[in-house]
N, C-alpha and C positions, 0 to 999 in steps of 0.2 A: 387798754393796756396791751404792750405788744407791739409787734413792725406792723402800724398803721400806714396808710396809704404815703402821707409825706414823706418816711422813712424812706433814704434810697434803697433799690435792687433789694427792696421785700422782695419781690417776685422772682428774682432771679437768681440768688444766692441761696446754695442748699447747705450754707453752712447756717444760717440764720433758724433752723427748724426749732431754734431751744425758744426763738422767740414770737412762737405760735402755738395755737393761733389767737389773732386778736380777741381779745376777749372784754366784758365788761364787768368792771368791778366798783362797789361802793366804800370809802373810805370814813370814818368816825372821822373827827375834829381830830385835829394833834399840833404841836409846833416841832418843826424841824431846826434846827440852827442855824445859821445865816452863813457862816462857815466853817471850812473844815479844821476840825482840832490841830491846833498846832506847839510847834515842839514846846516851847517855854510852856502851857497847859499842862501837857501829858511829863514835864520836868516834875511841878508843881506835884501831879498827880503821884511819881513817881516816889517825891519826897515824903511825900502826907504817910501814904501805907506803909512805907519802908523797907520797899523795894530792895532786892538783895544787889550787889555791886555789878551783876550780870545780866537786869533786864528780868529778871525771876523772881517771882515768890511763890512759897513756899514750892519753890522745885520745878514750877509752871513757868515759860517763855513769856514773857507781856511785850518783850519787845527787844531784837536784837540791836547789842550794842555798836556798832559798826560805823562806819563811816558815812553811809547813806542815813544813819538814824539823830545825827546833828547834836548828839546829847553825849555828854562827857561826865563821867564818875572820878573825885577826888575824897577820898578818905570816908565814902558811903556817901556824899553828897550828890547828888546830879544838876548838871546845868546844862543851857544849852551854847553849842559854839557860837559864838558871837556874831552876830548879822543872821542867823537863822531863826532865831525866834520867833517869827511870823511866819515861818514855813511849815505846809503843813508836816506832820509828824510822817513818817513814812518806815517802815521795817518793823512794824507792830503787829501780835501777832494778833486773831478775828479774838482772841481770849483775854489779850490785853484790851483791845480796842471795847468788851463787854467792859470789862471788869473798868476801867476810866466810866464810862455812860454808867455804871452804876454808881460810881463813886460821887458823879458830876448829876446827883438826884433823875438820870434820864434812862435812857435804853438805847439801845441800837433801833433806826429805825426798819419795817418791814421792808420787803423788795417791792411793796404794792406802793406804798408809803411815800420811798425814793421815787418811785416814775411818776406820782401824781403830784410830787413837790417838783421835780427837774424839768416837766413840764408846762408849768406856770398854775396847778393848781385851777382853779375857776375862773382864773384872769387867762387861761392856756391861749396863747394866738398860734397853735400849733406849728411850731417851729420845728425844725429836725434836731438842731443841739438845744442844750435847756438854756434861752434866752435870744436866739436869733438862728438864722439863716445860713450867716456867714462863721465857720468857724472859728476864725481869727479873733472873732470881736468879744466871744468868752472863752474861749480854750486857750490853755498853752499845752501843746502839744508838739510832737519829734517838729514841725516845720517852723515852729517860731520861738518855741524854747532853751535854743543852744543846748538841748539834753541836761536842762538843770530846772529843779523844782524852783519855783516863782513863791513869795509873797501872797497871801490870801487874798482874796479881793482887788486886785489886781487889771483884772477885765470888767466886763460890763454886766450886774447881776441878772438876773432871766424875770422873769414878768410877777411876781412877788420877792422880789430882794434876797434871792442868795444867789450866792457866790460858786464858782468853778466845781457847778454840777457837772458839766460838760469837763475833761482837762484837769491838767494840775495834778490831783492824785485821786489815781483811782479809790473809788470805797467800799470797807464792808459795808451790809446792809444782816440784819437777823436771819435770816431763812437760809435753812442746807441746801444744796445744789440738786435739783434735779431736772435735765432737761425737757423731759415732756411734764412738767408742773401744768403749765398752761392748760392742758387736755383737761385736768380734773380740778383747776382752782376753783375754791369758792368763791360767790358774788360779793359776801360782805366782810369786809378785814382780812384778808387772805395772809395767814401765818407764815406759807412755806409748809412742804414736807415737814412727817414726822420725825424724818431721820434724811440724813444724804442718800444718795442712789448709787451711789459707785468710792467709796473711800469718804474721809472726813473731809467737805467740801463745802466752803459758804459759799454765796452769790457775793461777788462784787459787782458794784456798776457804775459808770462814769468811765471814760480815758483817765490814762495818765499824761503825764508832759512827754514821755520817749514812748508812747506809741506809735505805731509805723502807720496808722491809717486813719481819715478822717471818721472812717465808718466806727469805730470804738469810741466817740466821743458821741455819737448820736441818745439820744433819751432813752429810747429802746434795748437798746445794745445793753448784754448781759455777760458777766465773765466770774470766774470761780479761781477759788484758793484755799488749800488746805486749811485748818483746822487752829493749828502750831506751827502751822510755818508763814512767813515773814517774803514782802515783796519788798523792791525796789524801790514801786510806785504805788503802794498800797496804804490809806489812811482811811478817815472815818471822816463822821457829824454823829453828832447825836439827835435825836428824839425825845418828846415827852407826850 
Protein backbone atom coordinates (compact mmCIF):
# COMPACT_ATOMS: atom_id res chain seq x y z
CA UNK A 1 0.00 0.00 0.00
CA UNK A 2 1.29 3.31 -0.84
CA UNK A 3 3.64 4.98 -3.96
CA UNK A 4 4.94 1.66 -4.83
CA UNK A 5 7.71 1.44 -7.38
CA UNK A 6 5.38 1.56 -10.69
CA UNK A 7 3.77 4.66 -9.24
CA UNK A 8 5.39 7.66 -11.26
CA UNK A 9 7.85 10.40 -9.47
CA UNK A 10 7.49 8.36 -6.04
CA UNK A 11 10.81 9.38 -5.69
CA UNK A 12 10.68 12.70 -6.70
CA UNK A 13 7.72 14.50 -5.69
CA UNK A 14 7.71 15.90 -2.01
CA UNK A 15 4.24 16.35 -2.28
CA UNK A 16 3.48 12.59 -2.28
CA UNK A 17 4.76 12.26 1.56
CA UNK A 18 0.96 11.44 2.69
CA UNK A 19 1.52 8.49 0.55
CA UNK A 20 4.41 6.93 2.54
CA UNK A 21 5.74 4.94 3.17
CA UNK A 22 5.02 1.87 1.41
CA UNK A 23 3.88 -0.34 3.71
CA UNK A 24 2.16 -3.87 4.02
CA UNK A 25 -1.11 -4.61 5.05
CA UNK A 26 -3.55 -7.67 5.23
CA UNK A 27 -7.19 -7.33 4.30
CA UNK A 28 -10.33 -9.72 5.57
CA UNK A 29 -12.76 -10.92 2.66
CA UNK A 30 -15.30 -7.98 1.66
CA UNK A 31 -17.28 -7.09 -1.56
CA UNK A 32 -16.82 -3.75 -3.01
CA UNK A 33 -19.44 -2.69 -5.62
CA UNK A 34 -18.79 -2.74 -9.23
CA UNK A 35 -19.69 0.81 -9.49
CA UNK A 36 -20.15 4.10 -8.32
CA UNK A 37 -23.49 5.16 -6.71
CA UNK A 38 -25.37 6.89 -8.98
CA UNK A 39 -27.82 9.70 -9.03
CA UNK A 40 -31.22 7.72 -9.87
CA UNK A 41 -29.90 5.38 -6.53
CA UNK A 42 -29.09 8.14 -4.03
CA UNK A 43 -32.89 9.82 -5.73
CA UNK A 44 -34.38 6.33 -4.61
CA UNK A 45 -32.38 6.75 -1.38
CA UNK A 46 -33.41 10.21 -0.94
CA UNK A 47 -37.07 9.31 -1.38
CA UNK A 48 -37.24 6.20 0.97
CA UNK A 49 -35.88 8.45 4.31
CA UNK A 50 -37.48 11.47 3.46
CA UNK A 51 -35.15 13.57 2.94
CA UNK A 52 -36.02 17.29 3.60
CA UNK A 53 -36.69 19.51 0.00
CA UNK A 54 -32.79 20.80 0.64
CA UNK A 55 -30.64 17.75 0.51
CA UNK A 56 -31.00 17.49 4.76
CA UNK A 57 -32.28 15.52 7.35
CA UNK A 58 -32.93 16.12 10.17
CA UNK A 59 -30.84 19.55 9.86
CA UNK A 60 -27.61 17.43 8.49
CA UNK A 61 -26.41 18.14 4.50
CA UNK A 62 -26.54 14.44 2.61
CA UNK A 63 -26.25 16.32 -0.40
CA UNK A 64 -26.14 19.61 -2.06
CA UNK A 65 -28.98 20.47 -4.26
CA UNK A 66 -27.31 22.22 -7.20
CA UNK A 67 -26.83 21.95 -10.48
CA UNK A 68 -23.75 19.55 -10.40
CA UNK A 69 -25.92 17.22 -8.15
CA UNK A 70 -28.32 16.24 -11.26
CA UNK A 71 -31.43 15.72 -8.88
CA UNK A 72 -34.48 17.96 -8.84
CA UNK A 73 -37.19 18.37 -5.81
CA UNK A 74 -41.05 18.85 -6.90
CA UNK A 75 -43.48 19.05 -4.08
CA UNK A 76 -40.92 16.71 -1.63
CA UNK A 77 -40.32 14.39 -4.33
CA UNK A 78 -36.88 13.94 -5.96
CA UNK A 79 -35.78 12.87 -9.40
CA UNK A 80 -33.09 12.75 -11.31
CA UNK A 81 -32.60 15.28 -14.57
CA UNK A 82 -33.15 13.29 -17.24
CA UNK A 83 -30.12 11.60 -19.29
CA UNK A 84 -28.17 11.63 -15.76
CA UNK A 85 -29.36 8.92 -14.06
CA UNK A 86 -26.34 6.79 -14.60
CA UNK A 87 -24.00 9.38 -13.53
CA UNK A 88 -22.50 8.91 -10.80
CA UNK A 89 -23.99 11.13 -7.87
CA UNK A 90 -21.63 14.02 -7.15
CA UNK A 91 -22.13 16.96 -4.42
CA UNK A 92 -22.91 14.60 -1.60
CA UNK A 93 -21.65 15.29 1.48
CA UNK A 94 -18.83 12.10 3.28
CA UNK A 95 -22.27 12.05 5.90
CA UNK A 96 -24.75 11.63 3.07
CA UNK A 97 -22.53 9.35 1.10
CA UNK A 98 -22.39 7.12 5.11
CA UNK A 99 -25.78 7.43 5.82
CA UNK A 100 -27.05 5.92 1.64
CA UNK A 101 -24.15 2.72 2.45
CA UNK A 102 -26.10 2.34 5.54
CA UNK A 103 -29.25 2.47 4.18
CA UNK A 104 -28.16 0.29 0.95
CA UNK A 105 -27.30 -2.68 4.01
CA UNK A 106 -23.29 -1.67 3.37
CA UNK A 107 -20.71 0.87 4.72
CA UNK A 108 -18.38 2.93 3.22
CA UNK A 109 -15.39 1.23 2.30
CA UNK A 110 -11.82 1.54 4.24
CA UNK A 111 -8.90 3.56 2.65
CA UNK A 112 -6.88 0.04 2.94
CA UNK A 113 -10.06 -1.59 1.33
CA UNK A 114 -10.10 0.99 -1.90
CA UNK A 115 -6.36 0.42 -2.81
CA UNK A 116 -6.44 -3.30 -2.53
CA UNK A 117 -9.81 -3.28 -4.67
CA UNK A 118 -8.51 -0.26 -7.39
CA UNK A 119 -5.57 -2.28 -7.69
CA UNK A 120 -6.91 -5.65 -8.92
CA UNK A 121 -7.05 -7.24 -5.63
CA UNK A 122 -5.12 -10.81 -6.14
CA UNK A 123 -5.60 -10.72 -9.76
CA UNK A 124 -3.22 -7.09 -9.38
CA UNK A 125 -1.03 -7.14 -12.69
CA UNK A 126 0.37 -3.92 -10.96
CA UNK A 127 -0.85 -1.31 -13.17
CA UNK A 128 -0.34 2.44 -12.06
CA UNK A 129 -4.34 3.34 -12.68
CA UNK A 130 -6.73 0.77 -11.41
CA UNK A 131 -6.92 -1.49 -14.61
CA UNK A 132 -4.13 -0.46 -17.06
CA UNK A 133 -1.32 1.46 -17.90
CA UNK A 134 -2.73 3.77 -20.16
CA UNK A 135 -5.05 6.38 -18.59
CA UNK A 136 -7.36 6.92 -21.28
CA UNK A 137 -8.58 3.33 -21.37
CA UNK A 138 -10.26 3.64 -17.61
CA UNK A 139 -10.31 7.28 -16.78
CA UNK A 140 -12.28 10.15 -17.78
CA UNK A 141 -10.48 12.74 -16.86
CA UNK A 142 -9.85 16.93 -17.57
CA UNK A 143 -8.00 15.34 -21.14
CA UNK A 144 -10.91 13.27 -22.44
CA UNK A 145 -13.79 14.30 -20.57
CA UNK A 146 -15.01 17.58 -22.16
CA UNK A 147 -15.18 18.66 -18.07
CA UNK A 148 -18.43 16.60 -17.72
CA UNK A 149 -19.12 13.61 -15.72
CA UNK A 150 -19.59 10.23 -17.95
CA UNK A 151 -22.00 7.38 -17.41
CA UNK A 152 -20.74 4.52 -15.04
CA UNK A 153 -19.07 1.94 -16.68
CA UNK A 154 -18.23 3.46 -19.42
CA UNK A 155 -14.28 2.63 -19.80
CA UNK A 156 -12.68 -0.61 -19.42
CA UNK A 157 -13.07 -2.32 -15.60
CA UNK A 158 -9.49 -3.13 -13.84
CA UNK A 159 -8.47 -6.76 -13.33
CA UNK A 160 -11.68 -8.02 -11.08
CA UNK A 161 -14.65 -5.93 -12.77
CA UNK A 162 -15.04 -2.44 -11.40
CA UNK A 163 -15.56 0.29 -12.71
CA UNK A 164 -13.85 4.09 -12.82
CA UNK A 165 -11.69 3.47 -9.78
CA UNK A 166 -9.24 5.49 -11.55
CA UNK A 167 -11.52 8.93 -13.07
CA UNK A 168 -15.15 9.77 -13.28
CA UNK A 169 -15.70 10.82 -9.66
CA UNK A 170 -13.51 10.98 -7.22
CA UNK A 171 -14.59 8.94 -3.78
CA UNK A 172 -15.17 8.91 -0.22
CA UNK A 173 -13.71 5.94 1.38
CA UNK A 174 -14.35 5.54 5.79
CA UNK A 175 -11.08 6.92 7.35
CA UNK A 176 -10.22 10.68 8.66
CA UNK A 177 -7.48 12.27 7.06
CA UNK A 178 -4.25 12.14 8.21
CA UNK A 179 -1.13 12.44 6.51
CA UNK A 180 1.47 10.49 8.12
CA UNK A 181 -1.26 7.58 8.82
CA UNK A 182 1.22 5.37 6.88
CA UNK A 183 4.01 5.77 9.60
CA UNK A 184 1.71 3.95 12.25
CA UNK A 185 -0.91 1.88 10.07
CA UNK A 186 -1.77 -1.42 11.26
CA UNK A 187 -0.91 -4.75 9.45
CA UNK A 188 -4.32 -6.14 9.55
CA UNK A 189 -7.67 -4.14 8.43
CA UNK A 190 -6.27 -0.73 8.94
CA UNK A 191 -9.47 1.66 10.09
CA UNK A 192 -7.85 4.99 9.56
CA UNK A 193 -7.14 7.34 12.44
CA UNK A 194 -9.20 7.87 15.51
CA UNK A 195 -10.11 11.24 14.70
CA UNK A 196 -8.87 13.62 11.60
CA UNK A 197 -5.33 15.44 12.26
CA UNK A 198 -6.02 18.93 11.14
CA UNK A 199 -10.08 19.91 10.97
CA UNK A 200 -13.00 17.38 10.00
CA UNK A 201 -11.39 15.66 6.93
CA UNK A 202 -12.11 12.14 5.20
CA UNK A 203 -9.78 10.48 2.61
CA UNK A 204 -10.96 10.53 -0.92
CA UNK A 205 -9.33 8.52 -3.48
CA UNK A 206 -9.62 7.98 -7.14
CA UNK A 207 -9.48 11.27 -9.92
CA UNK A 208 -12.20 13.04 -10.97
CA UNK A 209 -13.28 13.70 -14.67
CA UNK A 210 -11.74 17.71 -14.35
CA UNK A 211 -8.75 16.77 -12.64
CA UNK A 212 -5.80 18.65 -14.06
CA UNK A 213 -3.23 15.83 -13.80
CA UNK A 214 -2.85 12.19 -14.67
CA UNK A 215 -0.87 11.73 -11.41
CA UNK A 216 -4.62 12.02 -9.31
CA UNK A 217 -5.94 9.22 -11.11
CA UNK A 218 -3.04 6.76 -10.08
CA UNK A 219 -4.14 3.77 -7.39
CA UNK A 220 -2.01 5.38 -4.92
CA UNK A 221 -2.90 8.72 -4.97
CA UNK A 222 -4.82 10.11 -1.95
CA UNK A 223 -6.83 13.30 -1.40
CA UNK A 224 -9.21 14.66 1.45
CA UNK A 225 -12.57 16.66 2.03
CA UNK A 226 -14.32 17.98 4.79
CA UNK A 227 -16.58 16.41 6.75
CA UNK A 228 -20.09 18.46 5.49
CA UNK A 229 -19.02 19.96 2.79
CA UNK A 230 -19.76 18.75 -0.81
CA UNK A 231 -17.37 18.54 -4.11
CA UNK A 232 -17.79 18.95 -7.51
CA UNK A 233 -16.29 15.72 -8.29
CA UNK A 234 -16.95 13.79 -5.25
CA UNK A 235 -19.15 10.39 -5.07
CA UNK A 236 -18.76 7.08 -3.44
CA UNK A 237 -19.17 2.93 -3.79
CA UNK A 238 -20.16 1.08 -1.18
CA UNK A 239 -18.69 -1.98 0.72
CA UNK A 240 -19.97 -5.02 2.69
Amino acid sequence: MGCTPEQPHCSTLSSLEDESPVHTVTISSFQMSRYEVTVVQFVEFLNAIGAASDGSLNGVTLISLNQVSQINVNGGVFSAVVGSENYPVLAVTWVGADAFATWACGRLPTEAEWEFAARGGNSSQGFIYSGSDVVGDVAWYNSNSDGVIHDIGTKMPNEIGLYDMSGNAKEYVFDWWDVDYYDVSPVMDPQGPQAASSGNFRVTRGGGFNSGTVSGQRVSYRGKQGNLTTGSQTGFRIAK
